[in-house]
C-alpha positions in Angstrom: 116.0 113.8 74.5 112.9 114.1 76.7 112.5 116.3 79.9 110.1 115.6 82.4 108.6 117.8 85.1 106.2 116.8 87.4 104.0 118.9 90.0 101.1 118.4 92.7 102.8 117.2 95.2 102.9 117.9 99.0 101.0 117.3 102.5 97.6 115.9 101.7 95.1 114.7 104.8 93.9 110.8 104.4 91.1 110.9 101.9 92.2 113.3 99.9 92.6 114.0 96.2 95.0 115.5 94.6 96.3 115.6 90.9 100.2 115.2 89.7 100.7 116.3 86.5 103.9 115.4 84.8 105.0 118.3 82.1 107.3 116.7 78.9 109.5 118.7 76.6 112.0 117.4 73.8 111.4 114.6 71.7 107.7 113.9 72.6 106.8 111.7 69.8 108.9 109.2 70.3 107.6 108.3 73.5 105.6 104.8 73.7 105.2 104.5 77.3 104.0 106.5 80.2 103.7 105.8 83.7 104.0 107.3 87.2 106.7 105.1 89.9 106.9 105.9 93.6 109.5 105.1 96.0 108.5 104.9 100.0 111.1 105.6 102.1 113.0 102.6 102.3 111.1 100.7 100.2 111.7 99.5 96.2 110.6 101.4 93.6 107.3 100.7 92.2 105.1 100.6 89.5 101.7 102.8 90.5 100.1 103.5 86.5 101.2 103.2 83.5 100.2 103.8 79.8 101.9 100.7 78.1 103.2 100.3 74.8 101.1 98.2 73.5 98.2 100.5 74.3 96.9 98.9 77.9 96.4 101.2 80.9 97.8 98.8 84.5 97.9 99.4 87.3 99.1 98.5 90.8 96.9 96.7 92.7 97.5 98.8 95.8 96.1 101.6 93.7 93.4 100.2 91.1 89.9 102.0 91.8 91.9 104.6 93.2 94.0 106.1 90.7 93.6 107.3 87.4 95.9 107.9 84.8 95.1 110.2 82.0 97.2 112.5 79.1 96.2 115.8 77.4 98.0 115.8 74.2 98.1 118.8 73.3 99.5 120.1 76.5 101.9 117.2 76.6 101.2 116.6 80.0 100.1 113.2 82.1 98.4 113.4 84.9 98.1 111.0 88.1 94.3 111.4 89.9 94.5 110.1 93.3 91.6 109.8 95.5 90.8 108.8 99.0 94.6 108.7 100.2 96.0 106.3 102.7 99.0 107.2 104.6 100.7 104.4 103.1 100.4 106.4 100.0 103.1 108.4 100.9 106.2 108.7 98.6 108.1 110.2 96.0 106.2 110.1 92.8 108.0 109.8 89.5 106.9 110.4 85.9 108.3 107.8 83.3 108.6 108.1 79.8 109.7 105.5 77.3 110.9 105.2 73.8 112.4 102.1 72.1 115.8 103.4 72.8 115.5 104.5 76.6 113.5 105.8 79.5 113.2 109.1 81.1 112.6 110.1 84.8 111.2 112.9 86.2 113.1 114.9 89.6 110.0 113.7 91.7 107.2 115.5 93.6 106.7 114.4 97.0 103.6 113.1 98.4 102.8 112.9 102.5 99.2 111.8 103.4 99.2 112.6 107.6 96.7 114.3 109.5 
Protein backbone atom coordinates (compact mmCIF):
# COMPACT_ATOMS: atom_id res chain seq x y z
CA UNK A 1 0.00 0.00 0.00
CA UNK A 2 1.00 3.57 -0.74
CA UNK A 3 -0.40 6.78 0.97
CA UNK A 4 -0.19 9.96 -0.55
CA UNK A 5 -0.49 13.47 0.85
CA UNK A 6 -0.25 16.37 -0.93
CA UNK A 7 0.05 20.27 0.25
CA UNK A 8 0.48 23.92 -1.23
CA UNK A 9 -2.56 24.54 -2.18
CA UNK A 10 -4.91 27.55 -1.92
CA UNK A 11 -5.78 31.22 -3.35
CA UNK A 12 -2.86 32.29 -5.45
CA UNK A 13 -3.08 35.93 -7.63
CA UNK A 14 -2.47 35.30 -11.61
CA UNK A 15 1.23 35.08 -11.99
CA UNK A 16 2.06 33.55 -9.18
CA UNK A 17 4.13 30.59 -8.07
CA UNK A 18 3.53 28.28 -5.81
CA UNK A 19 4.88 24.71 -5.01
CA UNK A 20 2.64 21.38 -4.29
CA UNK A 21 4.46 18.86 -2.71
CA UNK A 22 2.96 15.40 -2.64
CA UNK A 23 4.24 13.49 0.70
CA UNK A 24 4.31 9.24 0.10
CA UNK A 25 4.38 6.61 2.89
CA UNK A 26 4.06 2.74 2.55
CA UNK A 27 5.49 0.77 -0.07
CA UNK A 28 7.55 3.47 -1.79
CA UNK A 29 9.79 1.34 -3.88
CA UNK A 30 7.49 -0.16 -5.76
CA UNK A 31 6.28 2.90 -7.29
CA UNK A 32 7.24 3.40 -11.24
CA UNK A 33 5.20 6.33 -12.01
CA UNK A 34 4.56 9.67 -10.69
CA UNK A 35 2.52 12.46 -11.78
CA UNK A 36 0.25 15.26 -10.58
CA UNK A 37 -3.79 15.21 -12.29
CA UNK A 38 -6.22 18.18 -11.86
CA UNK A 39 -9.81 18.28 -12.19
CA UNK A 40 -11.55 21.86 -13.02
CA UNK A 41 -14.82 22.14 -11.94
CA UNK A 42 -16.79 20.42 -14.33
CA UNK A 43 -14.23 19.46 -16.39
CA UNK A 44 -12.39 15.70 -16.99
CA UNK A 45 -9.65 14.91 -15.26
CA UNK A 46 -6.32 15.61 -16.65
CA UNK A 47 -2.97 14.77 -16.94
CA UNK A 48 -0.70 18.08 -15.89
CA UNK A 49 3.17 16.18 -15.19
CA UNK A 50 4.18 13.08 -14.90
CA UNK A 51 7.33 11.02 -14.16
CA UNK A 52 6.67 7.97 -16.58
CA UNK A 53 7.74 4.54 -16.28
CA UNK A 54 9.93 4.30 -18.73
CA UNK A 55 11.87 7.22 -17.35
CA UNK A 56 10.43 10.32 -19.51
CA UNK A 57 9.23 13.47 -17.79
CA UNK A 58 5.53 14.92 -20.07
CA UNK A 59 3.78 17.14 -19.77
CA UNK A 60 0.45 18.84 -20.69
CA UNK A 61 0.72 21.22 -23.21
CA UNK A 62 -1.40 23.67 -21.31
CA UNK A 63 1.36 23.64 -18.77
CA UNK A 64 4.92 22.88 -20.54
CA UNK A 65 7.40 25.89 -19.80
CA UNK A 66 5.33 26.42 -16.98
CA UNK A 67 5.50 23.61 -14.64
CA UNK A 68 8.08 21.58 -13.35
CA UNK A 69 7.99 18.41 -11.88
CA UNK A 70 10.70 17.27 -9.61
CA UNK A 71 11.27 14.41 -6.58
CA UNK A 72 13.54 14.40 -3.47
CA UNK A 73 14.25 10.97 -2.64
CA UNK A 74 15.13 10.95 0.37
CA UNK A 75 12.27 12.83 1.67
CA UNK A 76 9.94 10.79 -0.53
CA UNK A 77 8.26 13.67 -1.66
CA UNK A 78 7.27 15.09 -5.44
CA UNK A 79 6.83 18.27 -5.97
CA UNK A 80 4.67 20.35 -8.69
CA UNK A 81 6.51 24.13 -9.46
CA UNK A 82 4.05 26.27 -11.02
CA UNK A 83 4.80 29.59 -12.26
CA UNK A 84 3.10 32.54 -13.79
CA UNK A 85 -0.64 31.20 -13.03
CA UNK A 86 -3.59 31.72 -15.20
CA UNK A 87 -6.95 31.59 -13.73
CA UNK A 88 -7.67 28.82 -15.84
CA UNK A 89 -5.25 27.06 -13.68
CA UNK A 90 -7.57 26.57 -11.14
CA UNK A 91 -8.47 23.05 -9.87
CA UNK A 92 -8.10 20.32 -7.65
CA UNK A 93 -4.59 18.99 -7.87
CA UNK A 94 -3.92 15.28 -7.37
CA UNK A 95 -0.65 13.31 -6.70
CA UNK A 96 -0.53 9.84 -8.64
CA UNK A 97 1.52 7.11 -7.85
CA UNK A 98 1.92 3.86 -9.83
CA UNK A 99 3.19 0.36 -9.51
CA UNK A 100 2.69 -2.54 -11.90
CA UNK A 101 -0.16 -3.74 -9.78
CA UNK A 102 -2.23 -0.34 -9.26
CA UNK A 103 -2.25 3.37 -8.83
CA UNK A 104 -2.67 5.54 -5.86
CA UNK A 105 -4.42 8.98 -5.45
CA UNK A 106 -3.80 11.65 -3.23
CA UNK A 107 -7.11 13.54 -1.19
CA UNK A 108 -6.30 16.68 -3.40
CA UNK A 109 -5.10 20.31 -2.51
CA UNK A 110 -7.06 22.92 -4.05
CA UNK A 111 -5.71 25.52 -6.25
CA UNK A 112 -7.75 29.15 -7.11
CA UNK A 113 -5.77 31.67 -9.14
CA UNK A 114 -8.24 35.04 -8.85
CA UNK A 115 -7.37 38.40 -8.04
Amino acid sequence: QVQLVESGGGLVQPGGSPRLSCAASGSIFSINLWAWHRQAPEKQRELVAAFTSDGRTVYADSVEGRFTISRDNAKNTVYLQMNSLKPEDTAVYYCNAGTIQRGYWGQGTQVTVSS
